[in-house]
Structure formats: C-alpha cells, structure tokens
C-alpha positions in Angstrom: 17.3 -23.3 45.2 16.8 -19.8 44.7 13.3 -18.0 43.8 14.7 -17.3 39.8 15.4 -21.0 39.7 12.4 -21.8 40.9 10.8 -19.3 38.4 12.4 -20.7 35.5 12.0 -24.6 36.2 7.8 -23.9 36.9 8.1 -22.4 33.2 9.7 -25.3 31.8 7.5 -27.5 33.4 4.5 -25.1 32.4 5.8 -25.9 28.7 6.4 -29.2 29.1 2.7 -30.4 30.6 1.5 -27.9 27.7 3.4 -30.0 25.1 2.1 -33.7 26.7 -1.9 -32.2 26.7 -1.4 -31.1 23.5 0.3 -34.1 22.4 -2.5 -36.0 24.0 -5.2 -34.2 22.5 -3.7 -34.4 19.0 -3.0 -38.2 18.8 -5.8 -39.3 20.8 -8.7 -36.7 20.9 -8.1 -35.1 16.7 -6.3 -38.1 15.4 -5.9 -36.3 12.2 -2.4 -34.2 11.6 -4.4 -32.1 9.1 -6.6 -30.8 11.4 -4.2 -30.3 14.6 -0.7 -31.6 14.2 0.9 -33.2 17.6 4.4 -32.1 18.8 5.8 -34.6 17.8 4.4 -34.2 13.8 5.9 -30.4 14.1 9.3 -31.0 15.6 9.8 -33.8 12.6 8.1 -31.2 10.2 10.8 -29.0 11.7 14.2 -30.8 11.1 12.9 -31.3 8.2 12.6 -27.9 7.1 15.6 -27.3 8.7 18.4 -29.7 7.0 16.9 -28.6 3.8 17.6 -25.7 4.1 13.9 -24.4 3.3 14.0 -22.7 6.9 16.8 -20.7 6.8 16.4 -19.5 3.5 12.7 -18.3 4.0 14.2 -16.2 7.2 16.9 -15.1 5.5 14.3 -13.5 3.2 11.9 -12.0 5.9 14.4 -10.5 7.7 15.6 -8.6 4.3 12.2 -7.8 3.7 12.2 -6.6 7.3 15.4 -4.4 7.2 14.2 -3.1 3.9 10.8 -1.5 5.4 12.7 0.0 8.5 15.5 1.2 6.2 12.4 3.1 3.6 9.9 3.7 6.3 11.8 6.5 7.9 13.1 8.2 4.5 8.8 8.1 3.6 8.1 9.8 6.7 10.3 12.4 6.7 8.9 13.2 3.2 6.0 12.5 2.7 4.9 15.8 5.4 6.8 18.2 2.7 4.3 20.2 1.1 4.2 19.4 -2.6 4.6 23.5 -3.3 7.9 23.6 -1.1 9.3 21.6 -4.3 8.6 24.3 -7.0 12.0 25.9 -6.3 13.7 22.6 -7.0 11.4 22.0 -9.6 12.7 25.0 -11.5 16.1 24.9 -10.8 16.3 21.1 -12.1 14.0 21.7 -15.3 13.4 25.1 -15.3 10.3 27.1 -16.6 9.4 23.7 -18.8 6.1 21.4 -18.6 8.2 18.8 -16.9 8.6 21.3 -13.8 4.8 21.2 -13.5 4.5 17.3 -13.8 7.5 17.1 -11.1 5.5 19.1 -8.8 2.4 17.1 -9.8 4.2 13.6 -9.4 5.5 14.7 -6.0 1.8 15.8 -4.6 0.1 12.7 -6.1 2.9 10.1 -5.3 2.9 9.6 -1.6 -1.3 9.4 -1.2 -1.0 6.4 -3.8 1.6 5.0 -2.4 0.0 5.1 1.6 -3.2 3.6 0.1 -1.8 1.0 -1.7 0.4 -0.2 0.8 -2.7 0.0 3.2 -4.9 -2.1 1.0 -2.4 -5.0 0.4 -1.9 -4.8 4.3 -5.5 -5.2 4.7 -6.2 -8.1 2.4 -7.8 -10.9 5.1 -5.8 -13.9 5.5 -8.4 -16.0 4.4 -8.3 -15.0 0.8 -5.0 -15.7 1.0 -5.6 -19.1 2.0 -8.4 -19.8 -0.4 -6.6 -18.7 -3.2 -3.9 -21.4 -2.4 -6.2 -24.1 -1.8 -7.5 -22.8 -5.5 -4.3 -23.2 -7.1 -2.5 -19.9 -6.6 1.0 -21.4 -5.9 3.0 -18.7 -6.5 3.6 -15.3 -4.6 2.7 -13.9 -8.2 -0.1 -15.4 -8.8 -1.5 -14.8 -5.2 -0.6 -11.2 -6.0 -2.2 -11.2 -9.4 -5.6 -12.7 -8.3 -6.2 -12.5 -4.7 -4.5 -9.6 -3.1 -4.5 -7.1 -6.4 -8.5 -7.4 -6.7 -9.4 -7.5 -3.2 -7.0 -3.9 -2.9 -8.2 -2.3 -6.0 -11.3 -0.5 -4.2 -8.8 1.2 -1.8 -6.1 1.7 -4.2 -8.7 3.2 -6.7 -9.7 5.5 -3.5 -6.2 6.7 -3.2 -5.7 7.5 -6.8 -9.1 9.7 -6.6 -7.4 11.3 -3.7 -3.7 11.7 -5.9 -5.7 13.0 -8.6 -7.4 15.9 -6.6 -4.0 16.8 -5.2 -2.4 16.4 -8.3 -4.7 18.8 -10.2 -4.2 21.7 -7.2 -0.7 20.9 -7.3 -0.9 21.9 -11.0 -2.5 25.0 -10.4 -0.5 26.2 -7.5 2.5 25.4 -9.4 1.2 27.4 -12.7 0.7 30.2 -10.6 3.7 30.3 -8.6 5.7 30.8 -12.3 6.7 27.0 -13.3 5.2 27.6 -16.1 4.5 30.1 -19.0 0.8 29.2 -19.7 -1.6 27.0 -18.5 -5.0 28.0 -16.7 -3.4 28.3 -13.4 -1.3 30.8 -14.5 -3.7 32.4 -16.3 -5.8 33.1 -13.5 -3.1 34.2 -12.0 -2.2 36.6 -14.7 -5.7 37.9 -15.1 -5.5 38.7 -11.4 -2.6 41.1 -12.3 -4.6 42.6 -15.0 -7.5 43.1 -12.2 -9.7 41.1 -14.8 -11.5 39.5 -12.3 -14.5 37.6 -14.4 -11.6 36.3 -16.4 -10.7 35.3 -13.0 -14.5 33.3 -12.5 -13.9 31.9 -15.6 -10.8 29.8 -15.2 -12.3 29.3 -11.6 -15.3 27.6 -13.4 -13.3 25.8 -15.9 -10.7 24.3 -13.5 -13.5 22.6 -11.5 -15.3 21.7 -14.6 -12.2 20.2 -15.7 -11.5 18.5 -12.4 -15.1 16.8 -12.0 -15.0 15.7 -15.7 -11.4 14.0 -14.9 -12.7 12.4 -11.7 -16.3 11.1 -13.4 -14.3 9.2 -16.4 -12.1 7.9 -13.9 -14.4 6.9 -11.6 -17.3 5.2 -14.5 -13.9 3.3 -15.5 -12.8 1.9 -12.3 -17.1 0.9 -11.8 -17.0 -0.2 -14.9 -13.9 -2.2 -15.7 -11.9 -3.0 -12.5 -15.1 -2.8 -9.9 -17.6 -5.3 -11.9 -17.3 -8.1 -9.0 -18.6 -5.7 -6.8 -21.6 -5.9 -8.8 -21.6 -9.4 -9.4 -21.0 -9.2 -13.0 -18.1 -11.4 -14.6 -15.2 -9.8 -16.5 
C-alpha cells in the first residue's frame, strides 16, 4: 500500500469515526433532532429532498443566481470607475443640448453609489433576523424581503442615497457648465465667469450650496422621520 493510499483511507476513516461520535452524541447525548440531527436523520432528510426534486431545483437556482453576479459583476466594475463627466459627450450626442442630457449625466453619477450601498446593506443583514423573521411567519422570500432585510438595510441605503444625491447635484453643475444645457445655475456661473462678473459668480456659489443643504435636510428629516422611527423606538 502506497503513502496516497494510506492518505486517503486515514481520511475516510477520519470521516467515518466523525460520523459514529456524532451519531452517538445525537441519539444518545441530545436525543432531540431539533436541536442536533444525527446522520442518520440528515441522510433520510437528504433522499428525501432529493427524489422530490426540492434539491435539485433549489441548486439549479443558486447556481443561476451565481452565474448571474459573475456575469454583472465584471460589467459594474469596469463602469462604475468612469467618471460621471466623461459621459457628457454621449450625453449630448444621444439627447442633445435638452434637460434630459443633464438628468442622464445625473442618473449616471448618482446610480452606481446607490446601487454599491444597497447591495452592501442587504449583504449585511445578520442571519439571525433572517431566522427570526421565519420563525415569525415570514414564509416567503418576499415577505422576508419586505420586513426583515428591507428595514434592517434602509439606514445604509438611506446613507448611499445621501451620498448619490451629493454627486448627483455636482454632476448637475459640472454638466451645466460644460454646455449640456442652455440655462440652469451651473451654467450660469459659468457664463457670468465669461462676463468676468465675479460676485454674480459668489452668488450662484452661495445659492447652489443653499440649495444643496436644503435638499439634503428634507431628505434627511424624512428618512428620521418616516422610514428611521424604530430607531427611535417609536411605532409606524
């Protein structure tokens, strides 16, 4: 018998005295399934699931969900570095000098730091809620969804929209004053530079944080107000 035999037989029979202790320890020790099933509880639980087809399916499923994240993942990477102003070109060219050429460049700058929180905050809803919602009745991937991951995500979603909007609103100026649009205080700021009338300069300075921090306070008293209340302890 060579040394890889040897190798692989002490395995089996690691695996095979783990199976008998915990065997042992499960029928005799536990004595309840609920709280640690034996072997032999999970390989019936497992030809079960099997000839039903229950299994299979449910693989089936995570390995789509699987291929679909390493088919998007890359395409996200690769765009989500791209400035949002290395899009005004495109963003003229396919609308032209129109509002909707602003809001493209807008969309683009405030899309990717939503979509990186949210998918951050559903990855980091703890098991346990998960589990607690489905001894409470949550019996559906929707429901779970709906009232345990969705509430327990919102803080760092809400975070990531803050984030979006910032972007978004420099994305709107920077695109104003790079010509996507006609009007607008970005590009009249920019304009008024032109015209070397620089306190009409300060002035759309001043209003465009003005404008900012009153966007970002009604948004903020909102998501406190409305979608925040359990962290207060008050009851919708």
């Amino acid at each position: 018998m060579n040394r890889q035999t040897q190798k692989r037989l002490l395995g089996v029979a690691a695996l095979v005295i783990a199976a008998a202790i915990w065997q042992i320890i499960a029928e005799y020790v536990v004595g309840r399934s609920f709280i640690l099933p034996s072997v032999t509880d999970v390989a019936s639980a497992f030809v079960t699931l099997l000839e039903s087809g229950t299994l299979v399916a449910d693989i089936v499923v995570s390995l789509e969900h699987f291929g679909i994240g390493l088919l998007l993942d890359p395409i996200i990477e690769i765009l989500r570095p791209i400035p949002p102003l290395a899009w005004i070109p495109f963003a003229i060219i396919w609308f032209g000098l129109t509002t909707q050429a602003a809001g493209f460049v807008i969309f683009v700058g405030a899309f990717f730091p939503i979509l990186t929180a949210t998918y951050t905050a559903f990855r980091s809803v703890p098991k346990v809620f998960v589990e607690a919602g489905k001894v409470l009745g949550c019996d559906t991937s929707f429901e779970l969804i709906r009232y345990v991951a969705l509430p327990a995500a919102i803080p760092a979603i809400a975070s990531g929209i803050r984030i979006a909007m910032g972007v978004g609103w420099m994305c709107l100026v920077a695109a104003e004053m790079f010509g996507v649009s006609r009007s607008g205080l970005g590009y009249q700021l920019w304009h008024n530079y032109y015209l070397h009338q620089m306190p009409n300069v300060v002035v759309y300075m001043l209003i465009l944080g003005l404008a900012g921090l009153i966007i970002d306070r009604i948004f903020r008293n909102y998501v406190d107000g409305q979608l925040l209340r359990w962290h207060a302890g008050e009851v919708a």
